[in-house]
ZAMARGU-4260 file (C-alpha; in steps of 0.2 Angstrom, whole numbers, plus 5000, padded with zeros to 4 digits):
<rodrens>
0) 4821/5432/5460 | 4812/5428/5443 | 4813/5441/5428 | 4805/5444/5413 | 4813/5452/5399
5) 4809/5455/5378 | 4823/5448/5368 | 4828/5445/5349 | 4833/5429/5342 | 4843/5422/5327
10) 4833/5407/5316 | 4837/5395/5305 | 4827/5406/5290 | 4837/5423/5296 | 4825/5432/5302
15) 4826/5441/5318 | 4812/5435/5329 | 4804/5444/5347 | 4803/5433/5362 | 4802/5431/5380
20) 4816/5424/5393 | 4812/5423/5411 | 4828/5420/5421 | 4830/5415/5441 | 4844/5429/5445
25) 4858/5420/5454 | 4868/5426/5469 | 4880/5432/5457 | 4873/5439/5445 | 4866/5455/5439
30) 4850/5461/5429 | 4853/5473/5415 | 4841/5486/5405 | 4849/5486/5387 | 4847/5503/5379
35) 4859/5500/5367 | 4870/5486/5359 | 4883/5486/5345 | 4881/5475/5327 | 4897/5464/5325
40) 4900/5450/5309 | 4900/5436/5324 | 4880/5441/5325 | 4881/5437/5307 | 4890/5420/5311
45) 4875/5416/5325 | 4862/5423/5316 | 4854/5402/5310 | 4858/5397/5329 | 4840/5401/5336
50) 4851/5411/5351 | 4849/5427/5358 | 4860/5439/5347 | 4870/5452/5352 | 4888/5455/5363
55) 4890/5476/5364 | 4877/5480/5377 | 4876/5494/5384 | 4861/5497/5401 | 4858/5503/5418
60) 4856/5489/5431 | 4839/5487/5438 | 4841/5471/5451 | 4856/5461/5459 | 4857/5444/5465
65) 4861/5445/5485 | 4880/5441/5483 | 4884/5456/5471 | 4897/5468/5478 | 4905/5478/5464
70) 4890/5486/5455 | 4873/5491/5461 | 4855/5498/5454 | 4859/5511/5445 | 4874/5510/5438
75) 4876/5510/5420 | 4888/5496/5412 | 4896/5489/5397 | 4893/5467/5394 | 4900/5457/5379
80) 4907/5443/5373 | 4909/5434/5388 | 4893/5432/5400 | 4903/5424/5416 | 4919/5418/5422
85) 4926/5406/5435 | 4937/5421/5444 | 4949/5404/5452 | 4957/5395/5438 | 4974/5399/5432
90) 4969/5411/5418 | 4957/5420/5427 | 4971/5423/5443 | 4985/5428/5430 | 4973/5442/5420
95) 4969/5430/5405 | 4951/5431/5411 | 4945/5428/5393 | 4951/5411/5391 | 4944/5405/5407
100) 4941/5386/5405 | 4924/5387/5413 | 4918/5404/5405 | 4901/5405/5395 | 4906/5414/5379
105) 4892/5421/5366 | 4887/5409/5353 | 4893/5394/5364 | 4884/5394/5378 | 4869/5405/5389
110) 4859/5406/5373 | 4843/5415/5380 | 4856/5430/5384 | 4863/5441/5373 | 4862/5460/5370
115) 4849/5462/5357 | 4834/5463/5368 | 4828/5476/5381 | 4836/5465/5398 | 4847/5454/5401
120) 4855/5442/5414 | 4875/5444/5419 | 4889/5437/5429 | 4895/5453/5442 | 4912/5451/5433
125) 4908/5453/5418 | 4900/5471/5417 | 4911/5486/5415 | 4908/5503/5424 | 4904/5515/5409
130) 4913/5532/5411 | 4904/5547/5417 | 4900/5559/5402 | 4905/5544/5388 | 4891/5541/5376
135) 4883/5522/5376 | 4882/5522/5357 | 4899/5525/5359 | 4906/5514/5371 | 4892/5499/5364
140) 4906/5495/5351 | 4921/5495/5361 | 4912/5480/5370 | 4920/5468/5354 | 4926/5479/5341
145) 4938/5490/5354 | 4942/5476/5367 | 4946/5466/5351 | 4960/5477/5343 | 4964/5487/5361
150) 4969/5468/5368 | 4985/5467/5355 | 4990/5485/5360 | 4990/5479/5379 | 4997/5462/5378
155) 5009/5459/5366 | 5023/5473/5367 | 5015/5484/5356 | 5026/5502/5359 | 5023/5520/5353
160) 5039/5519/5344 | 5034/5505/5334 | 5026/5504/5316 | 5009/5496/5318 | 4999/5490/5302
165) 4983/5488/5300 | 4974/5481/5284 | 4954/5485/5283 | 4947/5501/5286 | 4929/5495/5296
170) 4921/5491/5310 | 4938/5484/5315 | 4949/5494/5308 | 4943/5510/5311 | 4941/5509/5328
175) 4962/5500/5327 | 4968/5516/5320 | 4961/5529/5331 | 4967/5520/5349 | 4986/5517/5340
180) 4986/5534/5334 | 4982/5540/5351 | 4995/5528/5361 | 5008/5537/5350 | 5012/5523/5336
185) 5016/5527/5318 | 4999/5519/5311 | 5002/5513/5292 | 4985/5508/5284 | 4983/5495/5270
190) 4966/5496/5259 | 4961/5489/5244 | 4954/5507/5238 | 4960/5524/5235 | 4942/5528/5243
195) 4949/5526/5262 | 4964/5535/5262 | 4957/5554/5268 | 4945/5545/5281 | 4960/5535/5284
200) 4972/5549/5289 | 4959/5560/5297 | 4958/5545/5310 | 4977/5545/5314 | 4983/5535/5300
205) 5001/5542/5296 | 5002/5531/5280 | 4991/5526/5268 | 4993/5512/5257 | 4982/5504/5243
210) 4987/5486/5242 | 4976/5469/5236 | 4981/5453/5244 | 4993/5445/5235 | 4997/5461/5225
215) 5016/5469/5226 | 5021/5476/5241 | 5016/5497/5236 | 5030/5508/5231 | 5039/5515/5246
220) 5031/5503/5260 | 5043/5501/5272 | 5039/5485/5284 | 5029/5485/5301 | 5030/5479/5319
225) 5014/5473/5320 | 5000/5470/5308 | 4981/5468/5312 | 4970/5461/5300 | 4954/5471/5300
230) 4947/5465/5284 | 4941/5448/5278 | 4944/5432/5286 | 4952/5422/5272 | 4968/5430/5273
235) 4984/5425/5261 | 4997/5423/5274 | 5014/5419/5261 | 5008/5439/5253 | 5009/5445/5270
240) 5027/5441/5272 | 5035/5452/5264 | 5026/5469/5275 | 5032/5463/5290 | 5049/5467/5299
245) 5061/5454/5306 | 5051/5446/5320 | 5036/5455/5319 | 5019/5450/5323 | 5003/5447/5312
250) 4988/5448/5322 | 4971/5441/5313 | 4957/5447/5321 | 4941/5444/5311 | 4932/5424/5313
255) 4934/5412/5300 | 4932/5392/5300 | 4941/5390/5285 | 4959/5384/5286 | 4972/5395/5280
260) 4989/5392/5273 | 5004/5398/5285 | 5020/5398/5275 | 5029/5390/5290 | 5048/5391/5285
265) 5045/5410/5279 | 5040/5413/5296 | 5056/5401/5303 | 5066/5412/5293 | 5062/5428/5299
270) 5056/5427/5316 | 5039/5431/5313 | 5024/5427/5325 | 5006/5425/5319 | 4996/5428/5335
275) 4981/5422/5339 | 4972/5434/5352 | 4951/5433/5360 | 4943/5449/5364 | 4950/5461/5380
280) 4952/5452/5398 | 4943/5463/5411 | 4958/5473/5417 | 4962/5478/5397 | 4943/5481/5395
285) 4941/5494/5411 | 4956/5502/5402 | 4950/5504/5387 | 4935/5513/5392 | 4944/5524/5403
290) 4957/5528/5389 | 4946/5532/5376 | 4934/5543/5390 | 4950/5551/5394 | 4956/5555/5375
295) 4939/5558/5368 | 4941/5544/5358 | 4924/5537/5350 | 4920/5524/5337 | 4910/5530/5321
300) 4893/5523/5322 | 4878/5523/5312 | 4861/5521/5324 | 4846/5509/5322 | 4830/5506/5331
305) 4831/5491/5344 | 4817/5481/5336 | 4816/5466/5322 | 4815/5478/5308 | 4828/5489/5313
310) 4839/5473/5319 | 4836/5467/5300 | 4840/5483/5293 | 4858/5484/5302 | 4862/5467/5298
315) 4858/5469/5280 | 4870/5484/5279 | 4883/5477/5290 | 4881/5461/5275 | 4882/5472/5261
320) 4898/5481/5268 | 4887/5498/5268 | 4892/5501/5286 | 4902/5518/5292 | 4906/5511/5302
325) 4901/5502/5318 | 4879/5499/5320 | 4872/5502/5337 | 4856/5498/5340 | 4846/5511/5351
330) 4832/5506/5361 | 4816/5519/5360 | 4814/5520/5382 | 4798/5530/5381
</rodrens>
């Protein structure tokens, strides 16, 4: 089966241009009407690429190849970073699904599929059941954004007793302090202005810091368990030292290709891990949009129209830092 379906692509000048794909609808795969998508920085980072942007969809699914079991027409799902796995290999069996050697991840591969765009073409295992009731301009950013900071709270032995850090109130961040509130953690926020702090503590937060990197550690900062880095990607690891308890774990969570300085016998010295982590497997991403139905737990979002001017008008505030604080683009169905 052969579909048709409008997209919008990156190019080399920036702009966002309309387009076409026709795609052959394997066995495996499923067709999906975007009405809304998440705008993340790594649509920044693609932008030049010429590819199909966009990896926060949210749609209803109007075909399915003749192998598809687990959805069906009609259903309305969640699709991001990753457009399809393998299901065999040893990550994939051991619900590391993410790092599946064979998957196609966005920005690497499958360029003619992406989110911004009314369709697109997925892998059956890589769509998630959106919750009955759960708004799709909500649940669009917990397609990256979400999965991206929920995957630390699930994997890596993150515990209601503990104190969790995070540095950067934003798209990230946000989003960080709202689902660690909820799981019970004492959430201890560090930004670099006052101007957060009520925002900041409305969310969940149960500290509130203001601290520049490489500044002194504030007055009466007592060390945390875990720290995720919310905020830019050049991050001064040797300042980070002294926030963190005995062992603890820095997670950094926004894309960088610079190289960064470790302070390796600081970290000998005191046990402490820096932990590199990819967006939610599939289990951790079904249980996040369960979780945050469940809690009523909803990123903050400022809509946009799903075309090329509106696409550009997001991307410009997302650039400018003028977000509050996830974009969702919201195609007009009429």
């Amino acid at each position: 089966m052969s579909i048709t379906f409008d997209v919008f692509r990156g190019s080399p000048e920036g702009r966002i241009l309309a387009a076409q794909v026709t795609r052959t609808l394997e066995h495996n795969e499923v067709f999906i009407e975007t009405t809304h998508s998440g705008v993340c920085g790594t649509d920044e980072h693609c932008l030049k690429l010429g590819c199909v942007l966009g990896h926060e969809g949210i749609g209803i699914i109007k075909a399915v190849g003749a192998g598809v079991q687990s959805v069906q027409v009609g259903d309305r799902v969640g699709f991001g970073f990753t457009h399809s796995i393998c299901g065999t290999c040893e990550e994939c069996a051991s619900g590391w699904d993410q790092y599946c050697a064979h998957a196609k991840r966005y920005g690497y591969h499958d360029h003619d599929n992406g989110s911004f765009g009314h369709g697109a073409v997925w892998d059956e295992k890589c769509v998630y059941q959106i919750p009955e009731g759960y708004d799709s301009v909500h649940a669009a950013p917990l397609m990256c954004a979400g999965a991206s900071v929920w995957e630390i709270f699930m994997q890596y032995g993150v515990r209601a007793t503990d104190r969790v850090g995070v540095m950067g109130v934003g798209g990230l961040g946000h989003v960080a302090i709202k689902l660690a509130a909820a799981l019970g953690c004492t959430v201890v926020v560090l930004s670099n202005t006052e101007a957060k702090r009520q925002e900041a503590l409305d969310y969940g937060a149960s500290e509130f810091y203001v601290y520049k990197s490489g500044g002194a550690v504030p007055e009466g900062f007592q060390p945390v368990k875990h720290l995720l880095l919310c905020g830019s990607g050049q991050v001064d690891f040797p300042a980070l030292i002294p926030l963190m308890a005995t062992r603890g774990s820095i997670y950094p969570l926004t894309a960088t290709r610079t190289p960064a300085s470790v302070p390796l016998a600081a970290l000998f010295l005191r046990g402490i891990k820096v932990q590199g982590s990819l967006v939610a497997s599939r289990n951790n991403l079904r249980s996040l949009l369960a979780f945050a139905a469940q809690k009523k737990i909803t990123p903050t979002t400022m809509t946009f129209p799903m075309t090329p001017a509106g696409i550009e008008d997001a991307m410009q505030t997302l650039r400018e830092g003028k977000m509050r604080y996830r974009g969702v683009l919201v195609r007009d169905m009429q």
